[in-house]
N, C-alpha and C positions, 0 to 999 in steps of 0.2 A: 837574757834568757837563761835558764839552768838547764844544763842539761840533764838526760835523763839517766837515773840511776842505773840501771843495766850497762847503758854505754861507758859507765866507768868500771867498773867490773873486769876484768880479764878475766876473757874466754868465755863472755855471757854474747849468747849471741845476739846481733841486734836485729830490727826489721826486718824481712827476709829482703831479697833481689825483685826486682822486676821480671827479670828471667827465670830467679827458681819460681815463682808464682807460676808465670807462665808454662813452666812445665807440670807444676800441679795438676793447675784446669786440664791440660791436653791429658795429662794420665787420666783424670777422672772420667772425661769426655771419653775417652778413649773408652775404659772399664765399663761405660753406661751402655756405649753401642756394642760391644763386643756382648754383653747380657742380655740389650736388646734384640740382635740377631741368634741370637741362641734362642729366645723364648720362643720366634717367630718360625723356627727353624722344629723345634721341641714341636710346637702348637700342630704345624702340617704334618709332622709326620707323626702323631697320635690322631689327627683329626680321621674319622671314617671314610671311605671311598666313597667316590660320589654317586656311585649303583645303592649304594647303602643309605634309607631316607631317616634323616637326623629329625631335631624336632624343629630348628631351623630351617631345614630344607621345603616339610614339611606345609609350615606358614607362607614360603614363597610358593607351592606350588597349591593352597588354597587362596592366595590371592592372584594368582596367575590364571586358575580357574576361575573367579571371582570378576575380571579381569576379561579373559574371553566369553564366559557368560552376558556382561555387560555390551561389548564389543556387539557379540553377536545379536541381541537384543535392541539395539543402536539399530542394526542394522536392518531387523524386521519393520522397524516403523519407521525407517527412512523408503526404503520398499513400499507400505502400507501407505506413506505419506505420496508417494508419488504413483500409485496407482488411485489417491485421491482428485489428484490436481489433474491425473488424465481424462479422468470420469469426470470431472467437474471441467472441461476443458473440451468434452466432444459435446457435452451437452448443452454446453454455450454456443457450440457450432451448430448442433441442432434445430436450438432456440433461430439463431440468426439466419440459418438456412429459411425457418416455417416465416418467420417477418417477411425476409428475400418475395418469399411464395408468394405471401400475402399483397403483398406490394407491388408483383409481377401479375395478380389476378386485377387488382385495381387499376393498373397502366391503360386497359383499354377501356373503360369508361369514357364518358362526353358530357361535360355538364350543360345544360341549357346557357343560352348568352347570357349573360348580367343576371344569372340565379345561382343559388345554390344546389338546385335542383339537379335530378340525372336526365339524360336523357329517355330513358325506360318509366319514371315517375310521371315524364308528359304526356302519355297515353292513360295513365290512371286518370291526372285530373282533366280530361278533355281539353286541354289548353291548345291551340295549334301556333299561335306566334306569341311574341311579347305584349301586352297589354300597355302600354308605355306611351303609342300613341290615341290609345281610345280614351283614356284617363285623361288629355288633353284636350280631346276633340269633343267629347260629349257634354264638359261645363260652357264652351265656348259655340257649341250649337243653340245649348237650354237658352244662353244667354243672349244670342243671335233671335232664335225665335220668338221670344218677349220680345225685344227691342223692335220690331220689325210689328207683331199684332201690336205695339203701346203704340207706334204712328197709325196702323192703320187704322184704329179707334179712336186717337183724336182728331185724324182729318176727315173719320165721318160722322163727327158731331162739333156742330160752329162752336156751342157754346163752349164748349172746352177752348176754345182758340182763346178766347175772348178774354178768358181769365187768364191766360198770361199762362199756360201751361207750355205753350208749345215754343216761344219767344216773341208770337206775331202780335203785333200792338193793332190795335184795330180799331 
């Protein structure tokens, strides 16, 4: 390797130290915050008193108004919203109370047996019992009394026997 021209030199200084470095940055560091606390220091104590409205101040206290306008606004229609849900909430009771009614006026009804019918409808149509057994009894009487005149007009005529109507072979 050759070394470097300076380091032959007498009295040329070489690379600095690791330690003088180190105290470079600390002075500089140093000088940066000691300017920085000065500005910061300068800054408040030229800044206006706080009675005094800047034009910063100014923006925060239109959006502070901004802010509680909104708020308060929020809160008329959360108000407005819940005196909807109560209106619309008695009047569901309402509605379910008149059904209630409704429904408490129909409990005493009587339907007729095996109809649809009321019992106040059975006086309209003159009905007094169920029709159920006459619908039974009156094809089974038609049907009876035929049966009953077809013998007694062929037992009083021979000839009919004779043909084999009656079953008697003769």
């Amino acid at each position: 390797l050759k070394p470097c021209r300076r380091s032959l030199r007498a009295g040329a200084p070489g690379p600095p130290s690791p330690a003088a470095m180190a105290r470079r940055r600390a002075a500089s560091l140093l000088a940066a915050s000691v300017l920085a606390v000065a500005g910061f220091t300068l800054r408040s104590l030229l800044a206006p008193a706080g009675f005094v409205a800047s034009p910063a101040a100014g923006r925060s206290v239109q959006v502070l108004r901004q802010s509680v306008l909104s708020d308060l606004k929020e809160a008329q229609e959360k108000q407005e919203r819940m005196v909807a849900r109560e209106q619309t909430r008695q009047q569901t009771q309402m509605e379910t109370q008149q059904l209630d009614n409704r429904a408490d006026e129909g409990a005493s009804t009587k339907y007729q047996p095996n109809t649809y019918k009321l019992e106040q409808d059975k006086k309209a149509d003159g009905m007094k019992d169920d029709p159920g057994f006459l619908l039974l009894a009156l094809p089974v009487g038609i049907w009876t009394v035929l049966a009953i005149g077809f013998f007694v007009y062929t037992s009083l005529n021979p000839q009919l026997q004779a043909n084999g109507l009656t079953g008697v072979n003769g």
